[in-house]
Backbone as CSV, one residue per row, in Angstrom:
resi,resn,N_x,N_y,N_z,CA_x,CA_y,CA_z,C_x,C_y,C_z
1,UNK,-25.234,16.726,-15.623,-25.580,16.128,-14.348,-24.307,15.614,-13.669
2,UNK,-24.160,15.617,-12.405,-23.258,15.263,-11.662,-23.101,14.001,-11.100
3,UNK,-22.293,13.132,-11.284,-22.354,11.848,-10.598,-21.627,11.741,-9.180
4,UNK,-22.279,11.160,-8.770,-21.710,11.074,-7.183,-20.441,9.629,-7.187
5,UNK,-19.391,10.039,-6.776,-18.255,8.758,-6.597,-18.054,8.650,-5.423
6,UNK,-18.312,6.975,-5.671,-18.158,6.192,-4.286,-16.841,5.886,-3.854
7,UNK,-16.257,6.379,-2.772,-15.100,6.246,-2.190,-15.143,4.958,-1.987
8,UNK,-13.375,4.204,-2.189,-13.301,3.331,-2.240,-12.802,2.925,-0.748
9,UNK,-13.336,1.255,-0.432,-12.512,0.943,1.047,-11.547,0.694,1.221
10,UNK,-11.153,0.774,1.749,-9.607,-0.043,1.980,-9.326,-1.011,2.957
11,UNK,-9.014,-1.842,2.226,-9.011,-3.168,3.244,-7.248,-3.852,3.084
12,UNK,-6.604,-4.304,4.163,-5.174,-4.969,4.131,-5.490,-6.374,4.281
13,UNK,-4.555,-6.872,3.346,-4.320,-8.160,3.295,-3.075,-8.714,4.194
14,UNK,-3.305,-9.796,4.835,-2.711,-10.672,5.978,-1.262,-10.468,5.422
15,UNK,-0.900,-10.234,4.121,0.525,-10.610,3.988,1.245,-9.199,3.998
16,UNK,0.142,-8.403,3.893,0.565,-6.808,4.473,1.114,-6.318,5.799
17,UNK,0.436,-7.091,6.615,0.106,-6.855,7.852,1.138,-7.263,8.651
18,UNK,1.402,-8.885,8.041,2.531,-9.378,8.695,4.018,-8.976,8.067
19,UNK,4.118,-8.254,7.100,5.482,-7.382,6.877,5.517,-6.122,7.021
20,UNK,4.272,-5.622,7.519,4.118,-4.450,7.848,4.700,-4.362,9.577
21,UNK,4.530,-5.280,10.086,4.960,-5.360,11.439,6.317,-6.134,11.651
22,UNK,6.733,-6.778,11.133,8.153,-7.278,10.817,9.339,-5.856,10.702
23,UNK,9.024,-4.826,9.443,9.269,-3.737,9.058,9.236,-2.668,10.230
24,UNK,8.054,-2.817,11.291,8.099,-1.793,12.283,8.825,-2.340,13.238
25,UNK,9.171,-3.736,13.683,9.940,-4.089,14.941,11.060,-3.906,14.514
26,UNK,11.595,-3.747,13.584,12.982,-3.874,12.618,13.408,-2.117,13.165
27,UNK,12.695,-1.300,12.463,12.977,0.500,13.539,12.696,0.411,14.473
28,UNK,11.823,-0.173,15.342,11.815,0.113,16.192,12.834,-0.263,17.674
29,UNK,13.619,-1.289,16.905,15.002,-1.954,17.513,15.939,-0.521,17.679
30,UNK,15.335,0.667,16.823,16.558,1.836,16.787,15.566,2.651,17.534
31,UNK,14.562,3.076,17.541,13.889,4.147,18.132,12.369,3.945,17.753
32,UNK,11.228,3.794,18.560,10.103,2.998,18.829,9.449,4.646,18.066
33,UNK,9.883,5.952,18.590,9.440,7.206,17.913,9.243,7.222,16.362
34,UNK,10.614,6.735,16.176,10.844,6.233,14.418,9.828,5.522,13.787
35,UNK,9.741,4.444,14.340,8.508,3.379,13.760,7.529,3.786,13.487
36,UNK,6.792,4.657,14.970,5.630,4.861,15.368,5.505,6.197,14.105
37,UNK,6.428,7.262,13.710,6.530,8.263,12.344,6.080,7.491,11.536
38,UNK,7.190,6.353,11.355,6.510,5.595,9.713,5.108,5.164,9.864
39,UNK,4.664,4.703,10.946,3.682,4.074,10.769,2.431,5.121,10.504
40,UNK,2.768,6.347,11.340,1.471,7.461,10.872,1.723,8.006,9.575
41,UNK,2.922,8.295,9.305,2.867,8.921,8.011,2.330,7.510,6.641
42,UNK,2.444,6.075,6.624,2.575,5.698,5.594,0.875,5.844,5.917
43,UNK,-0.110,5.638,6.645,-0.951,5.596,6.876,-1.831,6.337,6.103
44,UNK,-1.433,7.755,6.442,-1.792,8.907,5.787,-1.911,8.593,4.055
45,UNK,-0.670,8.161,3.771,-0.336,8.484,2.173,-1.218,6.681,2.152
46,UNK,-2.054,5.746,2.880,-2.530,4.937,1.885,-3.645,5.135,1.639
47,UNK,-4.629,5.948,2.905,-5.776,6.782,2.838,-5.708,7.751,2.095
48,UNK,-4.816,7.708,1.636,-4.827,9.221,0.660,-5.201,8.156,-1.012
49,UNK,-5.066,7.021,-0.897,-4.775,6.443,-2.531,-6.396,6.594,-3.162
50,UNK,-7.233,6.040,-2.768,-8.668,6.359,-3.144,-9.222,7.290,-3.739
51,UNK,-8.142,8.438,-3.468,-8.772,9.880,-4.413,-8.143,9.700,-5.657
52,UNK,-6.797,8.818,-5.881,-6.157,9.328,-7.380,-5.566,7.279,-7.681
53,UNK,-7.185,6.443,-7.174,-6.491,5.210,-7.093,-5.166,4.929,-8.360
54,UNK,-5.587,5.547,-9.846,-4.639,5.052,-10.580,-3.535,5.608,-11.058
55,UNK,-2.956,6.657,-9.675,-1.959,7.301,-9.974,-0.539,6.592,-10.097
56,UNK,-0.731,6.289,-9.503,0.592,5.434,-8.684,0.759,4.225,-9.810
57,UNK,2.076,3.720,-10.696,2.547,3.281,-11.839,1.766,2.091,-11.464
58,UNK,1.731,1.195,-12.953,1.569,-0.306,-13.279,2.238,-1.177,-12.194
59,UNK,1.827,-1.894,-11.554,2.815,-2.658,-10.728,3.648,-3.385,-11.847
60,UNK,4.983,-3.841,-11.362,6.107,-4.151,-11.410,6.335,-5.732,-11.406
61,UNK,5.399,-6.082,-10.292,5.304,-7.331,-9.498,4.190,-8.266,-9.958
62,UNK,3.227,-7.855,-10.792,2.160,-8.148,-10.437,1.264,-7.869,-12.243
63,UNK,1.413,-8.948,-13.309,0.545,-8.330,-14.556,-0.834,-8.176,-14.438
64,UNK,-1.531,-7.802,-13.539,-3.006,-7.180,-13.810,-2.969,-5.980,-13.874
65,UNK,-3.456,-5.361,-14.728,-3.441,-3.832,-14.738,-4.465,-3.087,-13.797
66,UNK,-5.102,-3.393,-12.938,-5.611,-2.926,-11.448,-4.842,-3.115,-10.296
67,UNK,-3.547,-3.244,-10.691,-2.738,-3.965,-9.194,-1.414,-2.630,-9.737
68,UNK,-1.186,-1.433,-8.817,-0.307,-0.265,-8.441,0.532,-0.567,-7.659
69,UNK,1.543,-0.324,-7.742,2.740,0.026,-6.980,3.042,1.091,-6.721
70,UNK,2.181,1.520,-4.901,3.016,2.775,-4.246,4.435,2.787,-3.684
71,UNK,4.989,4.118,-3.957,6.574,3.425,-3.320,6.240,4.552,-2.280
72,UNK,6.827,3.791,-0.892,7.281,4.712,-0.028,8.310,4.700,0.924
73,UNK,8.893,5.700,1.235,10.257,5.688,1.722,11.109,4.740,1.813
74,UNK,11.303,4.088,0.301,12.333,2.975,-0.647,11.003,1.790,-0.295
75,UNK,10.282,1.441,0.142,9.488,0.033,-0.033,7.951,0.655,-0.450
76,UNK,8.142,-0.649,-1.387,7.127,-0.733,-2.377,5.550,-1.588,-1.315
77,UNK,4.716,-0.609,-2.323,3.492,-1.456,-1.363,2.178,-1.246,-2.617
78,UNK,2.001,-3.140,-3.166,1.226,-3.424,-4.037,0.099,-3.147,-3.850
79,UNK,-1.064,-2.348,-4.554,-2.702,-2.512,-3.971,-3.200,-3.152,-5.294
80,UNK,-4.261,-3.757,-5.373,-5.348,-4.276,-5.917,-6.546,-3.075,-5.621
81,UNK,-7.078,-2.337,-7.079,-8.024,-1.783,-7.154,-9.200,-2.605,-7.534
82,UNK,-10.313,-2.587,-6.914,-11.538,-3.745,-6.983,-12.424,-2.479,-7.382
83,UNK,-12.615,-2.313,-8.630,-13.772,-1.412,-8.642,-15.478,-1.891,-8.421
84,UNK,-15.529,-3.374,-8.819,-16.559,-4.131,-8.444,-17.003,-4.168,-7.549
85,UNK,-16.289,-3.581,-6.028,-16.412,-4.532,-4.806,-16.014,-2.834,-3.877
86,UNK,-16.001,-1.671,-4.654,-15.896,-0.623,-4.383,-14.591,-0.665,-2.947
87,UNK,-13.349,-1.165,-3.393,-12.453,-1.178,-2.288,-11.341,-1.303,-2.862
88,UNK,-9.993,-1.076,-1.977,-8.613,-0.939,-2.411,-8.401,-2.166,-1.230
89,UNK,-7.754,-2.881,-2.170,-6.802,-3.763,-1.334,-5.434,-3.927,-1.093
90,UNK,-4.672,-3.568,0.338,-3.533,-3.536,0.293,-2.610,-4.481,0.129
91,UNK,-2.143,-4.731,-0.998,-1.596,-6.736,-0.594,-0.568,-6.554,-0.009
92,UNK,0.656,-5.947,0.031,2.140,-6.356,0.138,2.264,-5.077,0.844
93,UNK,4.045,-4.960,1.715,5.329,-4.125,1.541,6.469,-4.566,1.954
94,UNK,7.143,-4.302,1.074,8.732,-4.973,1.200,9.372,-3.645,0.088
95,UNK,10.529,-3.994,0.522,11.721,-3.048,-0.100,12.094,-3.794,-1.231
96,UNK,12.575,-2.680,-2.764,12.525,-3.967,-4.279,13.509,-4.995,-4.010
97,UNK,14.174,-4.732,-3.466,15.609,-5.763,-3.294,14.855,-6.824,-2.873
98,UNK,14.353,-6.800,-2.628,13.745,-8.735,-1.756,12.867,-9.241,-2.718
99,UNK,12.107,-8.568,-3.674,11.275,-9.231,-4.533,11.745,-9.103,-6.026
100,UNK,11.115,-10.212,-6.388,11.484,-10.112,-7.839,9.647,-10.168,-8.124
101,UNK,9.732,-9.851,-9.975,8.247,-9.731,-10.539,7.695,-11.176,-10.750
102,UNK,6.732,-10.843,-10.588,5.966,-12.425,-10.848,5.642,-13.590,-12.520
């Protein structure tokens, strides 16, 4: 028998959001085209995490073993897998140099 899997949501957390936009005014000081790339492409690859949530290594930052570290183009971006609550949560992105592990 076949089980049906429930795609997970994805929801961003406030501290995402606000270095997520820090990070885009920062390129976009060089070229607003630039930003506006990163911003569709990282997009893509976080909607993409739900199909292979536990691909992406052990976070680094973070000892719960439901909490991944995607890296993308050099900055790291923590999620929280909630399988309870059927959703991905995006917490963080910053580049490793600025953070240390918890």
């Amino acid at each position: 028998m076949l089980t049906q899997r429930i795609k997970l949501q994805i929801v961003y957390n406030p501290t995402f959001i606000r270095n997520f936009n820090v990070i885009w005014d920062y390129i976009s000081d060089s070229s607003i085209n630039s930003a506006n790339k990163f911003k569709s492409h990282l997009k893509v690859k976080i909607e993409s995490i739900p199909n292979f949530s536990y691909k992406s290594r052990k976070s680094f930052y973070y000892e719960a073993e439901n909490v991944r570290d995607y890296i993308f183009k050099g900055y790291t971006i923590p999620y929280l897998i909630d399988n309870d609550k059927n959703k991905i949560v995006i917490l963080d992105i910053f580049k490793w140099i600025n953070k240390r592990a918890k």
